[in-house]
PDB file of N, H, CA, C and O in Angstrom:
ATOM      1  N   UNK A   1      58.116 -20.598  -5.926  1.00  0.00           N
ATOM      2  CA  UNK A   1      57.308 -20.633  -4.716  1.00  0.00           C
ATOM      3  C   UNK A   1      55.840 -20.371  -5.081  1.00  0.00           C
ATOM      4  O   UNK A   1      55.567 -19.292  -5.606  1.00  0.00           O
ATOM      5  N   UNK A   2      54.811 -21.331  -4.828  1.00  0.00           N
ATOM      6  H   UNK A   2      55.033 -22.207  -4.402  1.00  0.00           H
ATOM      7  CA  UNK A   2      53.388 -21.144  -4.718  1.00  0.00           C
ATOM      8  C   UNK A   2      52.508 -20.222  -3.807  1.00  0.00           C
ATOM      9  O   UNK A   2      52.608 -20.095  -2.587  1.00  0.00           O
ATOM     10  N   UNK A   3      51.682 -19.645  -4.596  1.00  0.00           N
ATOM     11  H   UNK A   3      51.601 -19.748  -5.587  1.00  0.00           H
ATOM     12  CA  UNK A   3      51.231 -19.104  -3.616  1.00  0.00           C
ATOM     13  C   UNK A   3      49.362 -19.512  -3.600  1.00  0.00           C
ATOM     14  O   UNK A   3      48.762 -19.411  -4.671  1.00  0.00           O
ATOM     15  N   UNK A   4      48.570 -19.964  -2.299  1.00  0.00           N
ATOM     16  H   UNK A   4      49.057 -20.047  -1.430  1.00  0.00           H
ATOM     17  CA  UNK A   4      47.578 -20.396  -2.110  1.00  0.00           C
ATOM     18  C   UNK A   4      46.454 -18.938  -2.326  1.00  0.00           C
ATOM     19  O   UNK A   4      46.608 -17.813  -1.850  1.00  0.00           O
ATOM     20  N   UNK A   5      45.531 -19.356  -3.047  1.00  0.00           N
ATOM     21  H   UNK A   5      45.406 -20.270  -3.433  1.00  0.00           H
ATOM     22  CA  UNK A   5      44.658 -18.323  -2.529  1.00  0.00           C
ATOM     23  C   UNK A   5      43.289 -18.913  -2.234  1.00  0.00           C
ATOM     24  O   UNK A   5      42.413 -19.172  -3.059  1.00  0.00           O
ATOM     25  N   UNK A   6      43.255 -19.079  -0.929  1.00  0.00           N
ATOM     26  H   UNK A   6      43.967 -18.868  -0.259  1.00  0.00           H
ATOM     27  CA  UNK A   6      41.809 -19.496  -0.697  1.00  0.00           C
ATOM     28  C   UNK A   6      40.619 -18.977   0.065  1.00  0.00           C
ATOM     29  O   UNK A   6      40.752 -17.918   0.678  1.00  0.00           O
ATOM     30  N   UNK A   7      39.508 -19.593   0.090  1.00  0.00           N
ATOM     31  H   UNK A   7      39.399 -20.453  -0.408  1.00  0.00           H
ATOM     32  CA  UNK A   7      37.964 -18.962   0.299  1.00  0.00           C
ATOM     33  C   UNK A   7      38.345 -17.996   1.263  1.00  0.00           C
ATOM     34  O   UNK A   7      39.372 -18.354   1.839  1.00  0.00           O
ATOM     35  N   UNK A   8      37.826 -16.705   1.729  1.00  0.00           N
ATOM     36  H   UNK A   8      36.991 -16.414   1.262  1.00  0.00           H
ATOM     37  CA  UNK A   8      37.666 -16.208   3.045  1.00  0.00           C
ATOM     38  C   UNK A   8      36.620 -16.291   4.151  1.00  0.00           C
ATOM     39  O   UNK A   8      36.580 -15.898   5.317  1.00  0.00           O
ATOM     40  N   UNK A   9      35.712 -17.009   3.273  1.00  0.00           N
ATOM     41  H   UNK A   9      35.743 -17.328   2.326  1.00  0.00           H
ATOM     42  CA  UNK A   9      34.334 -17.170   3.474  1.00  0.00           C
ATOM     43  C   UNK A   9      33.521 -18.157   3.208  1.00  0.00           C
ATOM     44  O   UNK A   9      34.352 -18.915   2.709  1.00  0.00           O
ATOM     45  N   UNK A  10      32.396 -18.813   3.151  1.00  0.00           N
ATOM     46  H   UNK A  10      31.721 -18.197   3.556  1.00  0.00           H
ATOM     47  CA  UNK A  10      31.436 -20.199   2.695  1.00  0.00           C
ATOM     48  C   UNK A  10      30.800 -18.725   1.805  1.00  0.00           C
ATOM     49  O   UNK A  10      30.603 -17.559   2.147  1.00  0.00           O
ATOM     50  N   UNK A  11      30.590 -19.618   0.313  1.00  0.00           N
ATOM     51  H   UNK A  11      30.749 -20.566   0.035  1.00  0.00           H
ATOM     52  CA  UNK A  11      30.204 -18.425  -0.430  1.00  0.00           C
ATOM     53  C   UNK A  11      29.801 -19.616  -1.868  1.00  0.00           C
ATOM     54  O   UNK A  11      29.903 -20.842  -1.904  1.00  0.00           O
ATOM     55  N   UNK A  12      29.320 -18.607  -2.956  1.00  0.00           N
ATOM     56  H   UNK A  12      29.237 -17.611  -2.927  1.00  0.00           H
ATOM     57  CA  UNK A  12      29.386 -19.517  -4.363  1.00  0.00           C
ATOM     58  C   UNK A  12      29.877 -18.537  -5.241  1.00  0.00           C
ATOM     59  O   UNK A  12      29.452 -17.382  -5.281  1.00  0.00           O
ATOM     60  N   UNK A  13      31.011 -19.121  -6.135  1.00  0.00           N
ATOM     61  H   UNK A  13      31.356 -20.059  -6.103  1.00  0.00           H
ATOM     62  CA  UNK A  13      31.766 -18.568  -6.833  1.00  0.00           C
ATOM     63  C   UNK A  13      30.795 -18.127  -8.462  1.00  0.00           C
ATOM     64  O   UNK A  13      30.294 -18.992  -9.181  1.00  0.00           O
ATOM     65  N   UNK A  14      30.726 -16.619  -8.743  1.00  0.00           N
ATOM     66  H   UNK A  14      31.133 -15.917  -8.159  1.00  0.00           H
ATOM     67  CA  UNK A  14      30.132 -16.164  -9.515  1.00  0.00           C
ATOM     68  C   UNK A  14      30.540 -15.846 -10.687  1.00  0.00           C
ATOM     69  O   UNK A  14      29.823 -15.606 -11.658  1.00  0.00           O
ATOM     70  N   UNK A  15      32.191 -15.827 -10.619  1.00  0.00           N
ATOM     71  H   UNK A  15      32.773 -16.022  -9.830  1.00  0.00           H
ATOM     72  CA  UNK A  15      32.397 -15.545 -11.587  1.00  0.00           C
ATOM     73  C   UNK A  15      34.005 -16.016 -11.475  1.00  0.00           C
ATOM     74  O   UNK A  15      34.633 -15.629 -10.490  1.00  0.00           O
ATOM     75  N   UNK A  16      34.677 -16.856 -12.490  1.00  0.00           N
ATOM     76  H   UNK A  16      34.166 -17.170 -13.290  1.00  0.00           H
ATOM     77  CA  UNK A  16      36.423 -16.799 -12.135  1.00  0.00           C
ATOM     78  C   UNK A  16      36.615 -15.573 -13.505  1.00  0.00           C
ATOM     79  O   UNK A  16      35.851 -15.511 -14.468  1.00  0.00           O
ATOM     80  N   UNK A  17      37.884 -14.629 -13.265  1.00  0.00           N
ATOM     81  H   UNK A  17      38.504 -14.680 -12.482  1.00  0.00           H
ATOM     82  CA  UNK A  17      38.137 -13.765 -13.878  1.00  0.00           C
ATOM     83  C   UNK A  17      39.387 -13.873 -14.725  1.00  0.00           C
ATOM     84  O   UNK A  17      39.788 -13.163 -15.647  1.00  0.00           O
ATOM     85  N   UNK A  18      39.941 -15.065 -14.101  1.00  0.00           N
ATOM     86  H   UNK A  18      39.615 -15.642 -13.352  1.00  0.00           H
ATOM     87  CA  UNK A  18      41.782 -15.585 -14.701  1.00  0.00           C
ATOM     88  C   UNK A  18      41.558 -16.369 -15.192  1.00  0.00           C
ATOM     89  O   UNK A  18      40.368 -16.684 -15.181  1.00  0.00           O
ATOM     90  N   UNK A  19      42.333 -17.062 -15.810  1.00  0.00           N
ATOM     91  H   UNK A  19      43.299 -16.806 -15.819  1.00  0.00           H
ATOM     92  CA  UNK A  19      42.563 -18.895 -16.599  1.00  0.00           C
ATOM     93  C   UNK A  19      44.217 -18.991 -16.181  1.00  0.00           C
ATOM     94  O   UNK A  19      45.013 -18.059 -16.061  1.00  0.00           O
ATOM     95  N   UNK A  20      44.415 -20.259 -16.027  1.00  0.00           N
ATOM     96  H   UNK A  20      43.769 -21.016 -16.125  1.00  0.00           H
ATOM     97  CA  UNK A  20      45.130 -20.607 -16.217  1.00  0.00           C
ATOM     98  C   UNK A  20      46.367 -20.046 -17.502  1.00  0.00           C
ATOM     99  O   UNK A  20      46.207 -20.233 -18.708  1.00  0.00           O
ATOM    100  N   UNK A  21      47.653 -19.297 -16.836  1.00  0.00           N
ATOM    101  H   UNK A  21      47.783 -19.146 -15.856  1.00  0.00           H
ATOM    102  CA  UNK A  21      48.839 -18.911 -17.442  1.00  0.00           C
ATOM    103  C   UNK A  21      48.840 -17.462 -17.867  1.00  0.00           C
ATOM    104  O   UNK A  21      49.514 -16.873 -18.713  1.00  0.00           O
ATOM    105  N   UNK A  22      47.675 -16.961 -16.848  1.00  0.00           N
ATOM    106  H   UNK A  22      47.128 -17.440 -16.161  1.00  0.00           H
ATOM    107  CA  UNK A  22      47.464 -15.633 -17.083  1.00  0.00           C
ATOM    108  C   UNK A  22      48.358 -14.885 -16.115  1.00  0.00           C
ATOM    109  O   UNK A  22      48.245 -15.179 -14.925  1.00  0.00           O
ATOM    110  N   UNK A  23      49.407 -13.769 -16.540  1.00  0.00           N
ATOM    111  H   UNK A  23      49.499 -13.530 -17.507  1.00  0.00           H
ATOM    112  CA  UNK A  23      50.155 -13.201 -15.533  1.00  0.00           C
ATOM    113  C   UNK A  23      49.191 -12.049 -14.795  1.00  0.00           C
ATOM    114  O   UNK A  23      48.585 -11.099 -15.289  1.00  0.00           O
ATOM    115  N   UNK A  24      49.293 -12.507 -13.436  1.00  0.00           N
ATOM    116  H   UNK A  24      49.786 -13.279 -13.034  1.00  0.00           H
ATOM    117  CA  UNK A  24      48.289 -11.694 -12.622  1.00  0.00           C
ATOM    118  C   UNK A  24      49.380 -10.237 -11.847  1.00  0.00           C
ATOM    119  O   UNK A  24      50.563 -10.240 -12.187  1.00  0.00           O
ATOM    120  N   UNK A  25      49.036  -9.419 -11.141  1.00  0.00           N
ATOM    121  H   UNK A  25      48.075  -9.416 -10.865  1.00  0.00           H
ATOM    122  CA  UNK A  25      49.660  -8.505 -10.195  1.00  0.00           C
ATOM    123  C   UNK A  25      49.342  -8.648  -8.711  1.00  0.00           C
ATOM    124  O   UNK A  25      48.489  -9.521  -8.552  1.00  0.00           O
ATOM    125  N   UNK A  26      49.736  -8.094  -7.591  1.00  0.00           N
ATOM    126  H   UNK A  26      50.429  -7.385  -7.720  1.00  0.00           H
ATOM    127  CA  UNK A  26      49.369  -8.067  -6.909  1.00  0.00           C
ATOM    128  C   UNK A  26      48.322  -7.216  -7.027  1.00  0.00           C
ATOM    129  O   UNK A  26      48.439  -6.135  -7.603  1.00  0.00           O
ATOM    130  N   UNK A  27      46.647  -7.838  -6.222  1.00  0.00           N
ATOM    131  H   UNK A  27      46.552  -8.716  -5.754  1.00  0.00           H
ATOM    132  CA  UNK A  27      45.479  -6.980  -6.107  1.00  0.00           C
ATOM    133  C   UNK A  27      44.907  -7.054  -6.961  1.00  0.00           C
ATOM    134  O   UNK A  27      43.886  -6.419  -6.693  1.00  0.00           O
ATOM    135  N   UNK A  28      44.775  -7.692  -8.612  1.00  0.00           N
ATOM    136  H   UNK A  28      45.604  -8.207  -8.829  1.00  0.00           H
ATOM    137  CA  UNK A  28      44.332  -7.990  -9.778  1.00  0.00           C
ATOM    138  C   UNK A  28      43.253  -8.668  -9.192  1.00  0.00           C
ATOM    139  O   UNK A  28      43.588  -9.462  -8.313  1.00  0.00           O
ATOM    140  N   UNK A  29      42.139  -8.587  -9.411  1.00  0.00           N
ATOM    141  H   UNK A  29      41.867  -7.942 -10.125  1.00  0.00           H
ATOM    142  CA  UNK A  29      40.602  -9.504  -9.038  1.00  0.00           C
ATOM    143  C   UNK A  29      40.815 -10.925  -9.535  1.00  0.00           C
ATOM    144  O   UNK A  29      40.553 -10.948 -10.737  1.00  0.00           O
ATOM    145  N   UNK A  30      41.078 -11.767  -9.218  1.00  0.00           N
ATOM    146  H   UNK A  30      41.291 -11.748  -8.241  1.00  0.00           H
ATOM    147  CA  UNK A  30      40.742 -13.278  -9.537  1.00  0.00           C
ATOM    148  C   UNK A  30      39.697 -13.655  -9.415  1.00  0.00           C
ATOM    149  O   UNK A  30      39.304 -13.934 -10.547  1.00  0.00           O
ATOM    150  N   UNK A  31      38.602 -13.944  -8.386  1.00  0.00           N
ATOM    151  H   UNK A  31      38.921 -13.717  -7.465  1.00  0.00           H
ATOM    152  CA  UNK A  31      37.274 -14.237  -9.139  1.00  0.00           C
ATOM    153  C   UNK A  31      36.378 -13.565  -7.982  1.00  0.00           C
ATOM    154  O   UNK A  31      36.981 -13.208  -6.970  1.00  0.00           O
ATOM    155  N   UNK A  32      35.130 -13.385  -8.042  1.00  0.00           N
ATOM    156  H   UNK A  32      34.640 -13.675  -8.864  1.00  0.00           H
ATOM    157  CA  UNK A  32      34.319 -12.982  -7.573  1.00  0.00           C
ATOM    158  C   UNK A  32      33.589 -14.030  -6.861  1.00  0.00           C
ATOM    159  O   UNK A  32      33.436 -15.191  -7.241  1.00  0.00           O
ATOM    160  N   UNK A  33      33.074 -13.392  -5.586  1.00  0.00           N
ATOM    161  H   UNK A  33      33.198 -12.449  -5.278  1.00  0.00           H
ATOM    162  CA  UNK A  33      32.695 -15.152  -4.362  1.00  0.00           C
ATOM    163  C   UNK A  33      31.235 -14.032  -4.074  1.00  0.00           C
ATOM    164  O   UNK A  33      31.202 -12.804  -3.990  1.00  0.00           O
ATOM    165  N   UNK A  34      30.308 -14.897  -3.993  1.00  0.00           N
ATOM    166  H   UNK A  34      30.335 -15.895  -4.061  1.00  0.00           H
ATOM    167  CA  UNK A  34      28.885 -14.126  -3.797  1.00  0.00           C
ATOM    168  C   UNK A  34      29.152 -15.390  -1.806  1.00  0.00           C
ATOM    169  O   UNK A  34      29.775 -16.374  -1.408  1.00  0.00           O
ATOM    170  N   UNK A  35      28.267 -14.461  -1.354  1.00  0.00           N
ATOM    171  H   UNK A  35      27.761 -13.661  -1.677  1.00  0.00           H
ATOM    172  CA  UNK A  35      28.547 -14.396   0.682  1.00  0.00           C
ATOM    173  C   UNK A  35      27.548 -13.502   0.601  1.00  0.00           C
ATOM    174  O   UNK A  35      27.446 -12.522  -0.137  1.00  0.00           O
ATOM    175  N   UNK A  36      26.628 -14.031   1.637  1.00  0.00           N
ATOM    176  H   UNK A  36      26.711 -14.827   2.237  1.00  0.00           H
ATOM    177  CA  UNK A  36      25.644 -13.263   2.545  1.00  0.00           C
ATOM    178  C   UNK A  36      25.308 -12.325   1.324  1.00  0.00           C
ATOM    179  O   UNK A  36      25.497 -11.117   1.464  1.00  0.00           O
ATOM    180  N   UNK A  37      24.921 -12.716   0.381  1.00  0.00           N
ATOM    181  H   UNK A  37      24.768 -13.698   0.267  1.00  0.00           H
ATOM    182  CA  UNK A  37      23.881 -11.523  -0.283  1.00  0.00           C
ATOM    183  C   UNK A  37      25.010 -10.246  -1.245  1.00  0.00           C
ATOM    184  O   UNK A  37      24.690  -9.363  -2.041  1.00  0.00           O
ATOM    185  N   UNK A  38      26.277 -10.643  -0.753  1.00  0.00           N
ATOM    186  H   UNK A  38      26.537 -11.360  -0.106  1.00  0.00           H
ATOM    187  CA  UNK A  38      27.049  -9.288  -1.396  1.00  0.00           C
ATOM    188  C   UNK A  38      28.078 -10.321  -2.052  1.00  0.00           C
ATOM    189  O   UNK A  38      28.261 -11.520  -1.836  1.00  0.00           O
ATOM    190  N   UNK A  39      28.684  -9.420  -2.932  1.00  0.00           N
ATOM    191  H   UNK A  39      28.536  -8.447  -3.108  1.00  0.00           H
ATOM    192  CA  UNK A  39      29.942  -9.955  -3.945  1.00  0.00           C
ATOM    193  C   UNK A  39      31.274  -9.681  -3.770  1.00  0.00           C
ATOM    194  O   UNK A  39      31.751  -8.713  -4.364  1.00  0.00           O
ATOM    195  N   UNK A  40      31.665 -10.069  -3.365  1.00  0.00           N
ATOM    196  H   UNK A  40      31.278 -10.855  -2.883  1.00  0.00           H
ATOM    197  CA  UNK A  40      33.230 -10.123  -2.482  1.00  0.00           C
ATOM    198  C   UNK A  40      34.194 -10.263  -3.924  1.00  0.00           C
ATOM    199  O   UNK A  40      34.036 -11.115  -4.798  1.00  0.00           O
ATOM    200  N   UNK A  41      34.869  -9.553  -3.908  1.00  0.00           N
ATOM    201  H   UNK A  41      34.997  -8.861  -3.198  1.00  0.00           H
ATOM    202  CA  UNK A  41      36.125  -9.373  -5.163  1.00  0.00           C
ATOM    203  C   UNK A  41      37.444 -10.763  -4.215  1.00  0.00           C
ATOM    204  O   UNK A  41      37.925 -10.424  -3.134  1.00  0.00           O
ATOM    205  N   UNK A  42      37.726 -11.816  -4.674  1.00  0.00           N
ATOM    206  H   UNK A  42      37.336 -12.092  -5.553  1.00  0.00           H
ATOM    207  CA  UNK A  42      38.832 -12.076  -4.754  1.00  0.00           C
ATOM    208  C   UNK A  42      39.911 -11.344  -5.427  1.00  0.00           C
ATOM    209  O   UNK A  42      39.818 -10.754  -6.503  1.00  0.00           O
ATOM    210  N   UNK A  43      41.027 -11.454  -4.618  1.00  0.00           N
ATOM    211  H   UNK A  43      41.104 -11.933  -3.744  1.00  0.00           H
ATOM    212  CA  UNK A  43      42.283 -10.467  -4.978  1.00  0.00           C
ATOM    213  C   UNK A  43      43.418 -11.307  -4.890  1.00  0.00           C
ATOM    214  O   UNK A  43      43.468 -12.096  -3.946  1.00  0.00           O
ATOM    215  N   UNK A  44      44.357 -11.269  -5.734  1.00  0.00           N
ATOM    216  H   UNK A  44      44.316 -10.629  -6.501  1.00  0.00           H
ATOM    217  CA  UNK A  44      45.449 -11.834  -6.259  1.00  0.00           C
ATOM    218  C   UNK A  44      46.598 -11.064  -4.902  1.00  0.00           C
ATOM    219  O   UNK A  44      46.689  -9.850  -4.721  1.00  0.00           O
ATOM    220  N   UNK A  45      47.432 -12.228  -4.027  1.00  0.00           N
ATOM    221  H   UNK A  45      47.359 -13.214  -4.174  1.00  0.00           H
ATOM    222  CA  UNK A  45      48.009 -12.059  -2.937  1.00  0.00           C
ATOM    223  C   UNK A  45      49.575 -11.823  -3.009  1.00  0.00           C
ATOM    224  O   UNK A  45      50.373 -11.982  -2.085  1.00  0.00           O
ATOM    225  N   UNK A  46      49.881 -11.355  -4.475  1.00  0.00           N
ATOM    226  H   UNK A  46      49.233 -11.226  -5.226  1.00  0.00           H
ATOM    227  CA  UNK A  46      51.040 -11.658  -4.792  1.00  0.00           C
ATOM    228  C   UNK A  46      50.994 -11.325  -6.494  1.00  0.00           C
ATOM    229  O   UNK A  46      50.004 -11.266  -7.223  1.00  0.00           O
ATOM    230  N   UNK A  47      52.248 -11.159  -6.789  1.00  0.00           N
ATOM    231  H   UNK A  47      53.052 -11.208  -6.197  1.00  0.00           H
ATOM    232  CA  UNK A  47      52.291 -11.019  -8.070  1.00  0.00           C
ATOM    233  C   UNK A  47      52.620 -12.505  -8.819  1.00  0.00           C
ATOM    234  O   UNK A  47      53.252 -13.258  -8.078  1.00  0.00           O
ATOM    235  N   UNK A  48      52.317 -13.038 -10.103  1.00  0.00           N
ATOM    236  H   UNK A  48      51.803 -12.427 -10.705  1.00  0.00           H
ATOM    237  CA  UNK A  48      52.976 -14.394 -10.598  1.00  0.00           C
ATOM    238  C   UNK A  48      52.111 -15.159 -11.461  1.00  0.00           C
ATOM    239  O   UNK A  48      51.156 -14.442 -11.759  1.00  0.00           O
ATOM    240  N   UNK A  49      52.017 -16.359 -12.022  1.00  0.00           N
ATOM    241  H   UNK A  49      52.792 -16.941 -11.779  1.00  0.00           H
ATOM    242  CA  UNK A  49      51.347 -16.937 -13.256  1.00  0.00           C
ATOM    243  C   UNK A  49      50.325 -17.762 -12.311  1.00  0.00           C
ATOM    244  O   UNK A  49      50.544 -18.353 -11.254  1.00  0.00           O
ATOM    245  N   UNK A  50      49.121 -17.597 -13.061  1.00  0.00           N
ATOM    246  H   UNK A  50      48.943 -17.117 -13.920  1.00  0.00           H
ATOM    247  CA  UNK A  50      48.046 -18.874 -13.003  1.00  0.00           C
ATOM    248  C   UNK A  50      48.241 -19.636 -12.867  1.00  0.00           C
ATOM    249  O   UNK A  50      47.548 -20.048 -13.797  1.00  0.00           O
ATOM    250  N   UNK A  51      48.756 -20.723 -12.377  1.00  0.00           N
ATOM    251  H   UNK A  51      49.320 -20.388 -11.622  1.00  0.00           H
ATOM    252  CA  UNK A  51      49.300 -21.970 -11.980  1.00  0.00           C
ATOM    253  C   UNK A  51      47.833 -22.953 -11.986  1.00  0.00           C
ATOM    254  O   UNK A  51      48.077 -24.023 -12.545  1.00  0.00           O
ATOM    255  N   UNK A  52      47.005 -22.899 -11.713  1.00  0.00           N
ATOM    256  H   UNK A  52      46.807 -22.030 -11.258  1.00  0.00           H
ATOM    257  CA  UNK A  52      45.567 -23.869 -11.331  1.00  0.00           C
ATOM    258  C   UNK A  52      44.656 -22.934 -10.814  1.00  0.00           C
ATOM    259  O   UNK A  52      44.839 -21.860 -10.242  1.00  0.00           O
ATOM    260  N   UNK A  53      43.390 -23.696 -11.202  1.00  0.00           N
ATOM    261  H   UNK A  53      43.240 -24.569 -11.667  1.00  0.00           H
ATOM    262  CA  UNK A  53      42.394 -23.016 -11.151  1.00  0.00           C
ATOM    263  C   UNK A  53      41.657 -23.970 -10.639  1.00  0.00           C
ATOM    264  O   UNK A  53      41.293 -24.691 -11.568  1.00  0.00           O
ATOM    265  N   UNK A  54      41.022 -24.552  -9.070  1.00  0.00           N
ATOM    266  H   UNK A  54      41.317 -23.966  -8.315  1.00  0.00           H
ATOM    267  CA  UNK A  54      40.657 -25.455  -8.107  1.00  0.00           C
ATOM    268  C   UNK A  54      38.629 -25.556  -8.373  1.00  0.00           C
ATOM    269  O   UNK A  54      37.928 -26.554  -8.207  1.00  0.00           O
ATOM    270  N   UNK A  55      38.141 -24.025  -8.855  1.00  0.00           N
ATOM    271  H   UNK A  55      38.711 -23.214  -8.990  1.00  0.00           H
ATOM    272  CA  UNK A  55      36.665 -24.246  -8.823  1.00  0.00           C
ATOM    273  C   UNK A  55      36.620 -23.564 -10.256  1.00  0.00           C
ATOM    274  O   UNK A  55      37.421 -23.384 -11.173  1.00  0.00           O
ATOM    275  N   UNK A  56      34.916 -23.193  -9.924  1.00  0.00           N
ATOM    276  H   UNK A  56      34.265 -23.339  -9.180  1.00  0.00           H
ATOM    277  CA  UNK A  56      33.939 -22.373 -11.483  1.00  0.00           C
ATOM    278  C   UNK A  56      33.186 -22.362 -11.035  1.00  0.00           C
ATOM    279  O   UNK A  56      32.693 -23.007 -10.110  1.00  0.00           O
ATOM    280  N   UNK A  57      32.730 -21.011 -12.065  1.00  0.00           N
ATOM    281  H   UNK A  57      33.130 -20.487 -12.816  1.00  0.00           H
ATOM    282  CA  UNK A  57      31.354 -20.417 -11.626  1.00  0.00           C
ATOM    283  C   UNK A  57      30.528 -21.316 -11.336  1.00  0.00           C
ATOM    284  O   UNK A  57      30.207 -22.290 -12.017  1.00  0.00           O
ATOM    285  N   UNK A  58      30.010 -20.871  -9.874  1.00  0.00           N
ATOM    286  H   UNK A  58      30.270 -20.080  -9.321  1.00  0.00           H
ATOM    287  CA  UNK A  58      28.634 -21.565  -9.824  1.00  0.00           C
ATOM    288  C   UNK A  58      29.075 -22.728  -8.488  1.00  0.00           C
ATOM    289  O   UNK A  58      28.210 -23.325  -7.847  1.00  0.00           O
ATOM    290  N   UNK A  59      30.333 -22.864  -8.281  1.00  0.00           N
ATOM    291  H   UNK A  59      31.035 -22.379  -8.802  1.00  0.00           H
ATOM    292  CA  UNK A  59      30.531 -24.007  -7.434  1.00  0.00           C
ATOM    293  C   UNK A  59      30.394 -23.251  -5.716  1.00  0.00           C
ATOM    294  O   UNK A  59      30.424 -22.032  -5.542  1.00  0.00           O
ATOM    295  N   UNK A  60      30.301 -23.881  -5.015  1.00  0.00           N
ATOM    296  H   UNK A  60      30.277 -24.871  -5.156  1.00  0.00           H
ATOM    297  CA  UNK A  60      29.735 -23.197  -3.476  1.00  0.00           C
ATOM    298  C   UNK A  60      31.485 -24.077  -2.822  1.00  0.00           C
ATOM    299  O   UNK A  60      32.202 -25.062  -2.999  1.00  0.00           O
ATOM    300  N   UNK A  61      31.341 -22.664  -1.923  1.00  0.00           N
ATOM    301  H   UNK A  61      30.759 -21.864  -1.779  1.00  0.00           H
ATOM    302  CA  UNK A  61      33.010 -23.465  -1.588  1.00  0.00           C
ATOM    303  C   UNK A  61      32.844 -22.775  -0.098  1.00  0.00           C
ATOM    304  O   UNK A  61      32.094 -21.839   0.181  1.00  0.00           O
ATOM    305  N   UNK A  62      33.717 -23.462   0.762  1.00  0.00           N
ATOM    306  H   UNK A  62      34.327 -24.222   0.535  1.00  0.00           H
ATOM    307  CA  UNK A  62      33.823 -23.462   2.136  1.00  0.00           C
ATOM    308  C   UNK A  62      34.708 -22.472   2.994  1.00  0.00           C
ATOM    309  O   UNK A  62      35.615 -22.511   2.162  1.00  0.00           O
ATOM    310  N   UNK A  63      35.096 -21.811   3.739  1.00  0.00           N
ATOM    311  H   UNK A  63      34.360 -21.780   4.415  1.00  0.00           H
ATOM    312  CA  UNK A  63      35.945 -21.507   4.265  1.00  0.00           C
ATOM    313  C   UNK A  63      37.367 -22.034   4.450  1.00  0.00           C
ATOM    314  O   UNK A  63      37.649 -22.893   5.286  1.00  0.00           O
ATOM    315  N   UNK A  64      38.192 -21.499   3.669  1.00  0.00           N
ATOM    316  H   UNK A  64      37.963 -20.801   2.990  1.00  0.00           H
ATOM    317  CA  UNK A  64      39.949 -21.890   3.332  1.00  0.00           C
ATOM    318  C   UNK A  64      39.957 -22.745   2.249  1.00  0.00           C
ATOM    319  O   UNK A  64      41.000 -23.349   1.999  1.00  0.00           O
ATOM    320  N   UNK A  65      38.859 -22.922   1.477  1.00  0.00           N
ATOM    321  H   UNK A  65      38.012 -22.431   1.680  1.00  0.00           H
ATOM    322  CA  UNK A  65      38.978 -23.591   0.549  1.00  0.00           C
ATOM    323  C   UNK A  65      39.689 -23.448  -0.549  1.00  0.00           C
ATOM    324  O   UNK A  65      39.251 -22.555  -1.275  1.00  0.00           O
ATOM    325  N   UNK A  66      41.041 -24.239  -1.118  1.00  0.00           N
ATOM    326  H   UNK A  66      41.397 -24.964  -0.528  1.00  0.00           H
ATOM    327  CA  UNK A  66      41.661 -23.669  -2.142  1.00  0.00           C
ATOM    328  C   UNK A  66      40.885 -22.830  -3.416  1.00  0.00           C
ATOM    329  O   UNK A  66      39.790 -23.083  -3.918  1.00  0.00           O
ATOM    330  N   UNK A  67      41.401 -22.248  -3.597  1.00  0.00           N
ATOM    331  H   UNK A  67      42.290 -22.043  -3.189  1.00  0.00           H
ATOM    332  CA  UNK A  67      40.440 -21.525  -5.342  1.00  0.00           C
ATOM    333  C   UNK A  67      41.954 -21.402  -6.097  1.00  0.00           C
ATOM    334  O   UNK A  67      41.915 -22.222  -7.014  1.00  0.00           O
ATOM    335  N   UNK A  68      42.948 -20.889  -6.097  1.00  0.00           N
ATOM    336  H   UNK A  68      42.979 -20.222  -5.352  1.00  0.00           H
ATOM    337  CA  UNK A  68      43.865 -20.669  -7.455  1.00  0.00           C
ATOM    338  C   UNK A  68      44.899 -20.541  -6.788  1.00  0.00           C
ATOM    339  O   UNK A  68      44.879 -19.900  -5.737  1.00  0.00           O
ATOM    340  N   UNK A  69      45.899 -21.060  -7.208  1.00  0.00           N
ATOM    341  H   UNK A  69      45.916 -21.581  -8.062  1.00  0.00           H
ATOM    342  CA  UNK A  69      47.228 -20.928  -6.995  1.00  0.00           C
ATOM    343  C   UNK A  69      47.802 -20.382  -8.101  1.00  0.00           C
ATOM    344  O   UNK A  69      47.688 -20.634  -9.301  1.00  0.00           O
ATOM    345  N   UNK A  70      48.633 -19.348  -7.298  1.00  0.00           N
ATOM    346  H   UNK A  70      48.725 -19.143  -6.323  1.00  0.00           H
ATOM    347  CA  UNK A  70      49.629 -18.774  -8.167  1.00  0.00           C
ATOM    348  C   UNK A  70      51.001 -18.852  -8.032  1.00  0.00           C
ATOM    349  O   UNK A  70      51.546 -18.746  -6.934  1.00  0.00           O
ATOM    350  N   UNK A  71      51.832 -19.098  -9.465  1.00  0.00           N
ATOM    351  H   UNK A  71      51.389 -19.184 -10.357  1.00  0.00           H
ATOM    352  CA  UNK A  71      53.205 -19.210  -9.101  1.00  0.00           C
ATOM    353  C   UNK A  71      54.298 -18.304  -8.971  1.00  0.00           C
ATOM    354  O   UNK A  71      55.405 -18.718  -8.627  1.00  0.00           O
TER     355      UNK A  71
END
């Protein structure tokens, strides 16, 4: 079972913190989303493997926008 993790916010991604086949935890930081001036920690929604990695640093992404799925 997949699990989606996407934007919460219109933001630009500052930093991804995973790669692909990295075993994450639940709450593990996946990447960092810069919004309104502050740096918002993405957080891993689930425990399970890197499955895809949708952006990179530097890309500006939308509200619900996929960023990483985990499996």
């Amino acid at each position: 079972m997949s699990v989606e993790v996407k934007a919460p916010m219109p933001g630009k991604i500052l930093e991804v913190l995973v790669k692909v086949g990295d075993q994450v935890k639940e709450d593990d930081e996946l990447l960092m989303l810069e919004a309104m001036k502050m740096e918002n920690p993405i957080y891993a929604p689930a425990d399970g493997t890197v499955k895809d990695i949708k952006v990179k640093a530097s890309d500006s992404v939308e509200t619900d926008q996929l960023l990483v799925v985990i499996e």
